[in-house]
C-alpha positions in Angstrom: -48.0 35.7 149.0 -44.7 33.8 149.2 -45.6 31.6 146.5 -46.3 34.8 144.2 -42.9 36.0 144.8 -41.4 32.7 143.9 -43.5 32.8 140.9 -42.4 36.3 139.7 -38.4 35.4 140.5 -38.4 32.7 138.5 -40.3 34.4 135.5 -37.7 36.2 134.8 -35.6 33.0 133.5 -38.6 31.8 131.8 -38.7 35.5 129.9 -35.3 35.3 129.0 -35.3 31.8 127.7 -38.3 32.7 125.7 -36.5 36.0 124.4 -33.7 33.7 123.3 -36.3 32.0 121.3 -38.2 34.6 120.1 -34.9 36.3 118.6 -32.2 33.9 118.2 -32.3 34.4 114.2 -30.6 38.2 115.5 -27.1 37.7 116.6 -26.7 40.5 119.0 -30.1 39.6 120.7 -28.8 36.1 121.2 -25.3 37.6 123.0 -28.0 39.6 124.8 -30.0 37.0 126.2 -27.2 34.4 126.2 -25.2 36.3 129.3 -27.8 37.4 130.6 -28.5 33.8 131.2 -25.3 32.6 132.6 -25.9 35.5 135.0 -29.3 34.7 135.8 -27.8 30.9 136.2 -25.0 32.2 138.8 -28.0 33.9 141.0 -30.1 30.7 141.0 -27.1 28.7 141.9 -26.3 31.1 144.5 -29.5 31.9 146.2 -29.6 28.4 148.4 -26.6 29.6 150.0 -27.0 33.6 150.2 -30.5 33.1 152.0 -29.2 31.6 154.6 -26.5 34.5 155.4 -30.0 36.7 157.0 -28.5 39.6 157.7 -25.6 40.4 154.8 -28.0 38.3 151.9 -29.3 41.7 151.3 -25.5 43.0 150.1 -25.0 40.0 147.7 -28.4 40.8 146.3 -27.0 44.3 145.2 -23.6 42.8 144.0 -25.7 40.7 142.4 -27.6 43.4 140.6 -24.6 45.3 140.1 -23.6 42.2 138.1 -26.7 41.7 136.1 -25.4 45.7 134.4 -22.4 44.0 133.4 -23.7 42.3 130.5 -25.0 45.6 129.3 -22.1 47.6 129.0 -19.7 45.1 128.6 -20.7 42.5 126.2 -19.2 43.9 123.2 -15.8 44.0 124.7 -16.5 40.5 126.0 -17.1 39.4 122.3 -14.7 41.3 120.8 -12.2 39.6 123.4 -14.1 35.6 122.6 -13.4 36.7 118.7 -9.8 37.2 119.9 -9.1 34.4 121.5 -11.8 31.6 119.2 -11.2 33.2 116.1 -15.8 32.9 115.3 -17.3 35.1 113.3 -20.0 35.5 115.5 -18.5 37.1 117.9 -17.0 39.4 115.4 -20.2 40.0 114.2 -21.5 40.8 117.7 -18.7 43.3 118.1 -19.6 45.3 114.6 -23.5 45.4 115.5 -23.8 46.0 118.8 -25.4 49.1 119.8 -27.1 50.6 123.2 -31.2 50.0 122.9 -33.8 52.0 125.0 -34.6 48.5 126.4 -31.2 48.2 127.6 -31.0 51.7 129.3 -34.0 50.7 130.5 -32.4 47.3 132.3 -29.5 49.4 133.7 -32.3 51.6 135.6 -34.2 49.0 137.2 -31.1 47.0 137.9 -29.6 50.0 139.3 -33.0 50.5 141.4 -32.8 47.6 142.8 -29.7 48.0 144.1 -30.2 50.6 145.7 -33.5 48.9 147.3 -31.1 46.1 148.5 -28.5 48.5 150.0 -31.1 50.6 151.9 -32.5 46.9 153.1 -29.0 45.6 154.3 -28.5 49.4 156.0 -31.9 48.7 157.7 -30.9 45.1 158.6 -27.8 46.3 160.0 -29.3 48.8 162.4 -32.3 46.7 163.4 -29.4 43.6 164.3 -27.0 46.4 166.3 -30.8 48.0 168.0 -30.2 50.7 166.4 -33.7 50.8 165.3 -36.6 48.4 166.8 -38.2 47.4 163.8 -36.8 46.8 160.0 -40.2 48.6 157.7 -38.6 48.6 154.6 -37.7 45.3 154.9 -40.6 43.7 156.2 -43.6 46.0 154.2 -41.7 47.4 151.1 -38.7 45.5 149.7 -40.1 42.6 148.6 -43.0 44.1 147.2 -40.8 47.0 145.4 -38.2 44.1 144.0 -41.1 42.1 142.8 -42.2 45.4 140.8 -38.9 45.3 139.4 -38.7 42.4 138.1 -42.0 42.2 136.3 -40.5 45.4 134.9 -37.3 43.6 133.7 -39.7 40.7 132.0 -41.4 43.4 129.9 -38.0 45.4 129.2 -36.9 41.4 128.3 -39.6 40.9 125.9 -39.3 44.2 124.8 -36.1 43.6 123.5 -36.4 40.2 122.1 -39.4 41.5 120.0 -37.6 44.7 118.3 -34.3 42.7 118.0 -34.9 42.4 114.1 -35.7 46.0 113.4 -32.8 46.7 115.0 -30.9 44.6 113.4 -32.5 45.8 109.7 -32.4 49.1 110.9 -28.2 48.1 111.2 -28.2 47.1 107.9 -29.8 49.7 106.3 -27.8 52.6 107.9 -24.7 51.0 107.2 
């Protein structure tokens, strides 16, 4: 089961890497999927160093998710700010088009889900370490199973977006 779950946490930087592909003729979808990958970079980087904290890895995990909604509601400002500051059109571009998608109020959900999965886990962990409690359930029986569920939900919300990023994007256009 172990190697399923490294399977399924790596997938998700295969989905994004292949939704930069899919749409990287659509500028927004490229910002999109772009910091979405530096984020997705930071957590892979991270991870050797987190697991080994036990008891608080479960915290950084929803700081961690907490930071994967940043690129959502803040990636306009972000460009607007890099068109500022480098003077590139795309990032102007970015700015003008940029627009809230289902898909993305979809990512905010799940990533706000799974915070809250990884704060009731570091509660849990926290009792069961003080003897609070004598065994940790959702930790051992639930999380890991209800985080993997989440990300293969986040790969389809991924590819969801990378696939409608042009009719978005004409759909722009056209209402402009």
């Amino acid at each position: 089961m172990y190697e399923l779950y490294s399977l399924v946490d790596h997938a998700l930087f295969i989905f994004i890497i292949l939704g930069l592909i899919v749409s990287w003729k659509v500028a927004t979808a490229r910002w999109f999927f772009i910091s979405y990958l530096v984020v997705i970079l930071i957590n892979m980087t991270m991870f050797s160093i987190t697991f080994e904290w036990k008891t608080h890895y479960y915290i950084f995990q929803a700081f961690l998710n907490i930071v994967f909604i940043l690129p959502v509601v803040y990636r306009r400002d972000l460009a607007l700010f890099l068109h500022k500051k480098i003077g590139a059109n795309f990032y102007q571009q970015v700015h003008e088009k940029q627009s809230l998608s289902s898909q993305e109020c979809m990512i905010l959900i799940i990533f706000f889900g799974a915070a809250v999965v990884n704060l009731v886990t570091w509660f849990e962990v926290l009792a069961y370490k003080y003897y609070w409690i004598d065994n940790a359930y959702f930790k051992l029986y639930f999380r890991n199973n209800i985080i993997m569920v989440i990300q293969l939900l986040l790969c389809a919300c991924f590819l969801a977006y990378a696939l409608q990023a042009e009719s978005r994007e004409l759909n722009y256009e056209n209402t402009e």
